[in-house]
Backbone as CSV, one residue per row, in Angstrom:
resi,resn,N_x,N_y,N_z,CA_x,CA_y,CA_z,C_x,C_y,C_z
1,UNK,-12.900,7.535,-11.152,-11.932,7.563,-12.243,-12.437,6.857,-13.497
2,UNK,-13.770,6.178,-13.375,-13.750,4.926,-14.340,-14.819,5.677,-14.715
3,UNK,-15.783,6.729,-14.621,-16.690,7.608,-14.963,-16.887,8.230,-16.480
4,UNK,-17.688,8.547,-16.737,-17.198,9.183,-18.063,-17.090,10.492,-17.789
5,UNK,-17.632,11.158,-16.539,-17.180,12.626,-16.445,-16.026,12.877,-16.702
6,UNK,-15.368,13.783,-17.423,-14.345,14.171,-17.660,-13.195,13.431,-18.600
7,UNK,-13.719,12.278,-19.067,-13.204,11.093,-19.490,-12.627,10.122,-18.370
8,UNK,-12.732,8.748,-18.857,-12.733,7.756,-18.015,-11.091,7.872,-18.051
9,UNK,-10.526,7.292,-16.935,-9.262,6.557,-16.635,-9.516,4.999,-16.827
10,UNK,-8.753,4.306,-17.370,-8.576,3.218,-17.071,-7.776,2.746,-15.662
11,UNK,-8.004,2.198,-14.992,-7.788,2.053,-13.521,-7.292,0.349,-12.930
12,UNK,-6.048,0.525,-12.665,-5.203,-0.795,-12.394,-4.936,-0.444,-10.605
13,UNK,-5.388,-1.658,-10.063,-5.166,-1.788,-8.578,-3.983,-2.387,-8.268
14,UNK,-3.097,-1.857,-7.468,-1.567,-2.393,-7.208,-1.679,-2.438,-5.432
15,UNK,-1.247,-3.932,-5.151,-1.519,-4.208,-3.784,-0.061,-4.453,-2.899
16,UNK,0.211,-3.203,-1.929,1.681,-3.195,-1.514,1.580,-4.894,-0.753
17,UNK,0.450,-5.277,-0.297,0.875,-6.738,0.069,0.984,-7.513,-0.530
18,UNK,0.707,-7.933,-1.686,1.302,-8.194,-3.125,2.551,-8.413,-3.349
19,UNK,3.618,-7.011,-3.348,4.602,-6.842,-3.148,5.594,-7.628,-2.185
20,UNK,4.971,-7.296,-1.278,5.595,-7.849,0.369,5.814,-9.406,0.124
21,UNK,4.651,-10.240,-0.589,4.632,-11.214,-0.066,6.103,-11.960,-1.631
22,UNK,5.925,-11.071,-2.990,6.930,-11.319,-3.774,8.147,-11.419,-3.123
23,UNK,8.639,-10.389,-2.316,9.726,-10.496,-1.594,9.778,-11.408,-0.894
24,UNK,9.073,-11.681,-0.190,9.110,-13.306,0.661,9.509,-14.126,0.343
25,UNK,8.550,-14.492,-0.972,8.862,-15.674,-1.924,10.288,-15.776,-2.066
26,UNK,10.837,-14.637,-2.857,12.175,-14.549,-3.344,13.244,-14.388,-2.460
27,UNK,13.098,-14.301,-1.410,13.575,-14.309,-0.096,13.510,-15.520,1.133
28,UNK,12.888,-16.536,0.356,12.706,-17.324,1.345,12.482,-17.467,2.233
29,UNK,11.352,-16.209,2.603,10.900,-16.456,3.731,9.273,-16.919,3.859
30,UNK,8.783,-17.767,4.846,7.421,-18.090,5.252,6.133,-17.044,4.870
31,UNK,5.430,-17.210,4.121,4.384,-16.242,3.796,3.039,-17.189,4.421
32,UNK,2.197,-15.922,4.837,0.981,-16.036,5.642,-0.004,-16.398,4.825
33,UNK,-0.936,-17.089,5.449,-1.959,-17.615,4.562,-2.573,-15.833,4.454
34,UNK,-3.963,-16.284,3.390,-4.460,-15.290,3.510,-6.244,-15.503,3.997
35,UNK,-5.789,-16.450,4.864,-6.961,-16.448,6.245,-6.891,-15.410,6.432
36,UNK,-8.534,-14.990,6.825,-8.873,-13.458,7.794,-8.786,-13.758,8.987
37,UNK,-7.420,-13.950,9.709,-7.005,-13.712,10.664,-5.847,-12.631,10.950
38,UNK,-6.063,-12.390,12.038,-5.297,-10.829,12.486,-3.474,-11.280,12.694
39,UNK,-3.141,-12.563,12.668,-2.030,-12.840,13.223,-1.329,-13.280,11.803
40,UNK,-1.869,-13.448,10.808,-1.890,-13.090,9.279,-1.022,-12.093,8.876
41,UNK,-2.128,-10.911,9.198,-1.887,-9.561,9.031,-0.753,-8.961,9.434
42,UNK,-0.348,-9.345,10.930,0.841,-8.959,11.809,1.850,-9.790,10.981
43,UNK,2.070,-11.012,10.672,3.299,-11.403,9.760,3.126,-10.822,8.743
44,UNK,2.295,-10.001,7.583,2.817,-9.661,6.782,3.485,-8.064,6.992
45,UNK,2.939,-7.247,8.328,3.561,-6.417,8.688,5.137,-6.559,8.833
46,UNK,5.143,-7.799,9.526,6.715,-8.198,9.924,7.525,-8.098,8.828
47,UNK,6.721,-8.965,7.893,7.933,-8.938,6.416,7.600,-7.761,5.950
48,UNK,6.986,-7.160,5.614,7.122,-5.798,5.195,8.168,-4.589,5.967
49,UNK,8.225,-4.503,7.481,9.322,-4.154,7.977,10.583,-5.072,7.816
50,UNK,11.035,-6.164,7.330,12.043,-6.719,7.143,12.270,-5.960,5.932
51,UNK,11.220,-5.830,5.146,12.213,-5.783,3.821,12.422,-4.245,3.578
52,UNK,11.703,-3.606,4.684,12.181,-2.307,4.937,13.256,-2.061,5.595
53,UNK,13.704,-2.765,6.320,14.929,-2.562,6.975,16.042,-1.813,6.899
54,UNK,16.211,-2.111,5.277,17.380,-1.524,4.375,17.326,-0.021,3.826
55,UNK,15.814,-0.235,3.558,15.582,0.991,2.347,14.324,1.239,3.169
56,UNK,13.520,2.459,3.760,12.232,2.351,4.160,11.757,2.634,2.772
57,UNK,12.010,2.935,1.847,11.075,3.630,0.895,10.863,1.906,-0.114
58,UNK,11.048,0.651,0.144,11.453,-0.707,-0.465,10.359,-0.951,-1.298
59,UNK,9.151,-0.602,-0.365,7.897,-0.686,-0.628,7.431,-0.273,-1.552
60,UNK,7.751,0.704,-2.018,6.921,2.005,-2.852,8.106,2.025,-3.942
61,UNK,9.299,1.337,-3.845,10.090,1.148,-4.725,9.428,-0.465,-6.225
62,UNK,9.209,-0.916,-4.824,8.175,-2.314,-5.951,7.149,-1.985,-6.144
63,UNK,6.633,-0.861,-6.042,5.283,-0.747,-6.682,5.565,0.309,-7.759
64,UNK,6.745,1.122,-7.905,6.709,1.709,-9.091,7.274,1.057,-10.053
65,UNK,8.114,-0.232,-9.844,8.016,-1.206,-10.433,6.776,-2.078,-11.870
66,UNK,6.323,-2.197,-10.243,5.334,-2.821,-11.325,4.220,-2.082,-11.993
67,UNK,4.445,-0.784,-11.720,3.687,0.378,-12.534,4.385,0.288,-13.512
68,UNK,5.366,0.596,-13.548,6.679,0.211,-14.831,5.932,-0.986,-15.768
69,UNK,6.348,-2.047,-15.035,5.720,-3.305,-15.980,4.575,-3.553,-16.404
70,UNK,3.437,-3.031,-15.871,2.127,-3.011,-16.161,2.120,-1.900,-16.876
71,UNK,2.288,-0.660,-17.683,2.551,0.182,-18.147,3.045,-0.435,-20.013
72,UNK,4.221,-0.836,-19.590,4.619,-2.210,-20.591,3.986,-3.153,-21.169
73,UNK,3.067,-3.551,-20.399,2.326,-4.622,-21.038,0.996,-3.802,-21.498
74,UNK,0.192,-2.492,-21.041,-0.448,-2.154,-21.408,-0.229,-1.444,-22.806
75,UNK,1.236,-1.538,-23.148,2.037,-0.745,-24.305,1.984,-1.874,-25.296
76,UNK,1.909,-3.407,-24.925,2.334,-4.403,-25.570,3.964,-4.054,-25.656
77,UNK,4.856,-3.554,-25.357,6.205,-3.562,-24.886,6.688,-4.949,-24.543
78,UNK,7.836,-5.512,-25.671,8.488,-6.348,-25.160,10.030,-6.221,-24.395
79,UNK,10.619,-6.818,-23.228,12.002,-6.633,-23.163,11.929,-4.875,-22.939
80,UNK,12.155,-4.617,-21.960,11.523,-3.481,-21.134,13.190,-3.362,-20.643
81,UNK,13.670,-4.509,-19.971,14.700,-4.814,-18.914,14.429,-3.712,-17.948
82,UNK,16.050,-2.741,-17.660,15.671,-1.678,-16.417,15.419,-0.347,-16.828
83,UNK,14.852,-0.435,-18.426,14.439,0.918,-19.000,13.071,1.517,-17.969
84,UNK,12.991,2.956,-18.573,12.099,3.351,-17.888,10.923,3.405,-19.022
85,UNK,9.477,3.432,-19.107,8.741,3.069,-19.847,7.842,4.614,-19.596
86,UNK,7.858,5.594,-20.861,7.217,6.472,-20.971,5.413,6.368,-21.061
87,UNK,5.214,7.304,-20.360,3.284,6.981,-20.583,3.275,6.932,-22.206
88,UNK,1.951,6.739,-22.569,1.785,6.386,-23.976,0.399,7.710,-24.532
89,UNK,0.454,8.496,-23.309,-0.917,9.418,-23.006,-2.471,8.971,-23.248
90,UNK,-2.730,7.505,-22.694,-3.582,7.044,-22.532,-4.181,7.488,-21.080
91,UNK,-5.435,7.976,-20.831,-5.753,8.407,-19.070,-5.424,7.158,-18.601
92,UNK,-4.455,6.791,-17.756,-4.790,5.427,-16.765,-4.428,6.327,-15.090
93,UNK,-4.530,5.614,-14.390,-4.236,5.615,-13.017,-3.682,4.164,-12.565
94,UNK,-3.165,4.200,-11.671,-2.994,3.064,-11.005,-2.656,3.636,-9.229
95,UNK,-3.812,2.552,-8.757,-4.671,2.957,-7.683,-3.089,1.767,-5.995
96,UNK,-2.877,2.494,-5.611,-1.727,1.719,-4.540,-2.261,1.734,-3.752
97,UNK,-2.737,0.026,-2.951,-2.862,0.000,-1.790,-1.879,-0.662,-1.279
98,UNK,-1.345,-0.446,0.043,-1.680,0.751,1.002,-0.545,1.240,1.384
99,UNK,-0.537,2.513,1.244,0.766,3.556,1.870,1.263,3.962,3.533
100,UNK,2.190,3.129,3.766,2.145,2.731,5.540,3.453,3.489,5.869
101,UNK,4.292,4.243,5.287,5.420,4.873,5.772,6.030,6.535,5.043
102,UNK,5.999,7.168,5.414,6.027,8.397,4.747,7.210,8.630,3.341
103,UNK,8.446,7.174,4.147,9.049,7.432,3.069,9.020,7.036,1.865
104,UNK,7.580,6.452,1.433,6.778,5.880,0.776,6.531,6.718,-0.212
105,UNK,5.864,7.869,0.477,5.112,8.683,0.094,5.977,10.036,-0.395
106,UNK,7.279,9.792,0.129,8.076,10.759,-0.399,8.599,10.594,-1.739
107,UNK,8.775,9.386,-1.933,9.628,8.642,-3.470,8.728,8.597,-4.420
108,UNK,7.205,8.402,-3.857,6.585,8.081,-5.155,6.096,10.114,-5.523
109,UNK,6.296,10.996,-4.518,5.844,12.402,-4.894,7.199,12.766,-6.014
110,UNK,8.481,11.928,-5.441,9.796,12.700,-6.356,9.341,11.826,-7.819
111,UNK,9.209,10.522,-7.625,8.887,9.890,-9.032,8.098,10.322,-10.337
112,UNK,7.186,10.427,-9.131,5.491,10.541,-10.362,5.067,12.282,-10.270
113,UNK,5.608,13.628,-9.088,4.884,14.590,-9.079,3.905,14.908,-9.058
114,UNK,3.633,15.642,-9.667,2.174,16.654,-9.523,0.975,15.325,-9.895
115,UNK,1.343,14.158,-10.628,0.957,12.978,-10.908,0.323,11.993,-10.134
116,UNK,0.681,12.622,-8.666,0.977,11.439,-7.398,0.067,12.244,-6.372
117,UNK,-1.191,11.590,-6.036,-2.019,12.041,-5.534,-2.104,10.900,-3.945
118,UNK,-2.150,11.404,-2.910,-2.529,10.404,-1.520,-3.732,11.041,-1.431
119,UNK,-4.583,9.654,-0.966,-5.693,9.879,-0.556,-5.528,9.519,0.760
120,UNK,-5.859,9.856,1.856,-5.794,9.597,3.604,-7.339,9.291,3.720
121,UNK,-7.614,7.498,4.296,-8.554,7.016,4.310,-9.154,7.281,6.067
122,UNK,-9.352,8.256,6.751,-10.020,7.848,8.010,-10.652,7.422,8.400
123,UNK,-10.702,6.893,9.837,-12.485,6.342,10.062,-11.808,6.346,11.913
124,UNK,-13.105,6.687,12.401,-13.327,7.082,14.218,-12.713,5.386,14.168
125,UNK,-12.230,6.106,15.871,-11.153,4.729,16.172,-12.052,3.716,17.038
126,UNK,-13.222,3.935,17.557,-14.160,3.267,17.351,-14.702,2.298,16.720
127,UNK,-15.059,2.467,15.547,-15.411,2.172,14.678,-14.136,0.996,13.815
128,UNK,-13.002,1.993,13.743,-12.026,1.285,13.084,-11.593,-0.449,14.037
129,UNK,-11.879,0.240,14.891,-11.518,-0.992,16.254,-13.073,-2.573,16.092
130,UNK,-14.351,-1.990,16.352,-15.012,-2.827,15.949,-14.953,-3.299,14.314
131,UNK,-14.373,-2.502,13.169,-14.676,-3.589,12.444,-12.788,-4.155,12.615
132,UNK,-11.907,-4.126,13.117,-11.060,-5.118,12.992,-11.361,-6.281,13.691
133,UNK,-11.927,-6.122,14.766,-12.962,-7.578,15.950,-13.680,-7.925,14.797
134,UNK,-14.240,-7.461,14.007,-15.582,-8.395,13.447,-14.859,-8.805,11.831
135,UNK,-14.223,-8.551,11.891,-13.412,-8.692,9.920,-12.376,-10.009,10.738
136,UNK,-11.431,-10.126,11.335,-10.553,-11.100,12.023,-10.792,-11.764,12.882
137,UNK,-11.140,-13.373,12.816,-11.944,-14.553,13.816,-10.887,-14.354,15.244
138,UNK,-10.145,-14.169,15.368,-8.683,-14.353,15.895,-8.406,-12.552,16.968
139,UNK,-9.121,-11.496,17.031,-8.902,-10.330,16.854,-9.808,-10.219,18.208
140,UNK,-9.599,-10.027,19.454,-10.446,-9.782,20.623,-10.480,-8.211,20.860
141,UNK,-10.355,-7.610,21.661,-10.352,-6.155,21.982,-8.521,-5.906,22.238
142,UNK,-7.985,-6.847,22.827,-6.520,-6.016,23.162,-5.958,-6.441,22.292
143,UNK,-6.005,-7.570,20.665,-5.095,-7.870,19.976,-5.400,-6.411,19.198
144,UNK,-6.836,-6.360,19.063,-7.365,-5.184,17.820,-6.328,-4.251,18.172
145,UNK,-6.638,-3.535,19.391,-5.812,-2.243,19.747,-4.627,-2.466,19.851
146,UNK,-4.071,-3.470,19.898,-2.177,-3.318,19.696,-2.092,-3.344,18.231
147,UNK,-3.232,-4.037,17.737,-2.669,-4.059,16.368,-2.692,-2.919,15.555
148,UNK,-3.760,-1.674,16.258,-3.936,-0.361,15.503,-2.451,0.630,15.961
149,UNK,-2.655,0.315,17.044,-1.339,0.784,17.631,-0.209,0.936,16.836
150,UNK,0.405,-0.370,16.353,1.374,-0.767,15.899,1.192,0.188,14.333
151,UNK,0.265,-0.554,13.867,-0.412,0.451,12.398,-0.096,2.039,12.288
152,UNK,-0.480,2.458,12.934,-0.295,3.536,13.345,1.215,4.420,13.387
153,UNK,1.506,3.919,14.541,3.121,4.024,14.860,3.978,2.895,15.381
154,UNK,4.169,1.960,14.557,5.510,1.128,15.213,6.837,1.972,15.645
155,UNK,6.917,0.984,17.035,8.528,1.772,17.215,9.614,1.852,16.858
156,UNK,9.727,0.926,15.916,10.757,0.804,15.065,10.731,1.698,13.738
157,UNK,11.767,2.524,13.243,11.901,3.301,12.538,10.991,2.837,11.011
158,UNK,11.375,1.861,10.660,11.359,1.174,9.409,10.194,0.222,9.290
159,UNK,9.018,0.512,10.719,8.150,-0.102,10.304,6.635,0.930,10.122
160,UNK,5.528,0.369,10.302,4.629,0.649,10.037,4.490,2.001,10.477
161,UNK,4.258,3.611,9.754,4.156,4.565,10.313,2.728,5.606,9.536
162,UNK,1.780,4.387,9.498,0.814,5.073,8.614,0.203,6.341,9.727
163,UNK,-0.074,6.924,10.408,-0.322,8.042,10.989,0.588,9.069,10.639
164,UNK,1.624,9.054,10.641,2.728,10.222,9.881,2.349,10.237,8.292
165,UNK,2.563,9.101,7.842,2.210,9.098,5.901,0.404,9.588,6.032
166,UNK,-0.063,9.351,6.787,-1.705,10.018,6.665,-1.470,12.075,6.551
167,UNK,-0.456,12.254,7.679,-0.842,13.528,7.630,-0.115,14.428,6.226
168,UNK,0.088,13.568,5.134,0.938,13.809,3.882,0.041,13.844,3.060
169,UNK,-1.445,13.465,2.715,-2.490,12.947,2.750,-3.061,14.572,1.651
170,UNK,-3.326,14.136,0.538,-3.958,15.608,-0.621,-5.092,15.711,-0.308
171,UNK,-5.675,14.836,0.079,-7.129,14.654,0.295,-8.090,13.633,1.264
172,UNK,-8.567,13.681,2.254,-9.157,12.465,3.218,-10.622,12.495,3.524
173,UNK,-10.820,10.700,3.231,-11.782,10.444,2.766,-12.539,9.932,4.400
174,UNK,-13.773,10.315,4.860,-14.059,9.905,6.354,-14.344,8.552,5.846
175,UNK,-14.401,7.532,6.353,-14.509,6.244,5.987,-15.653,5.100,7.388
176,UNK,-15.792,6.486,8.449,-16.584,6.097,9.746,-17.971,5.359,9.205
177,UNK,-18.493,6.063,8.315,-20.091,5.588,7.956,-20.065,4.113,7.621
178,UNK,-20.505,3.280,7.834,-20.928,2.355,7.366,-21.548,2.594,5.829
């Protein structure tokens, strides 16, 4: 995107754990260090299904948010309040990580349209499994695999359902290679 083929985008990274952990704050609840540990990771899953609870789409609701506000400030826009902030037809993107529930992926397709591109990141479960052991001090073979598990498909409605939001996916990137 940042290429000059075709003209560059300017390119803003928006981090749904970011999000998650704002809600915390403002919610008073306990936020996880951000040690690379796997039991980290699983509490911020937790609060992220908490604050899904209500709304599954909660997630993808604060990140068009702060597309909103970053949009604003890239406008120099003051006092925005709960207006909606028109592009300014500058190329930008703004790049969302990570999309873990379909109804995620449904709000931001009604929001943004033909605009709103998923990329579906794969990688052999293999592979995905050794690097969660070797990325998390804390992460043996049966935490890894419950924890992909869970990733994958939690059983709870409102939590983690990135295997359903993958197969929603415009385009997927193999991610196996080293």
């Amino acid at each position: 995107l940042e290429s000059s083929v075709g003209g560059s985008y300017e390119t803003t990274i928006i981090k749904a754990s970011g999000k998650i952990r704002e809600w915390a704050r403002s919610n008073g609840k306990p936020i996880p260090s951000d040690e690379k540990k796997l039991e980290n990771v699983r509490r911020l899953q937790d609060l992220g299904d908490e604050m899904m609870e209500m709304d599954q789409s909660a997630v993808a609701r604060a990140l068009i948010n702060e597309i909103r506000l970053t949009r604003a400030r890239k406008q120099k826009l003051a006092e925005i309040g709960d207006q909606a902030v028109t592009p300014d037809c500058k190329k930008r993107a703004y790049i969302l990580e990570s999309i873990r529930h379909p109804a995620e992926v449904h709000l931001l397709r009604n929001v943004y349209g033909a605009s709103f591109t998923l990329i579906g990141v794969v990688c052999d479960e293999g592979k995905c499994l050794s690097r969660v052991r070797d990325k998390y001090s804390d992460a043996g073979t049966d935490t890894a695999k419950q924890f992909m598990s869970r990733d994958a498909k939690d059983s709870i409605k409102h939590g983690q359902q990135v295997a359903d939001a993958l197969l929603l996916s415009d385009f997927f990137i193999d991610n196996s290679v080293d």
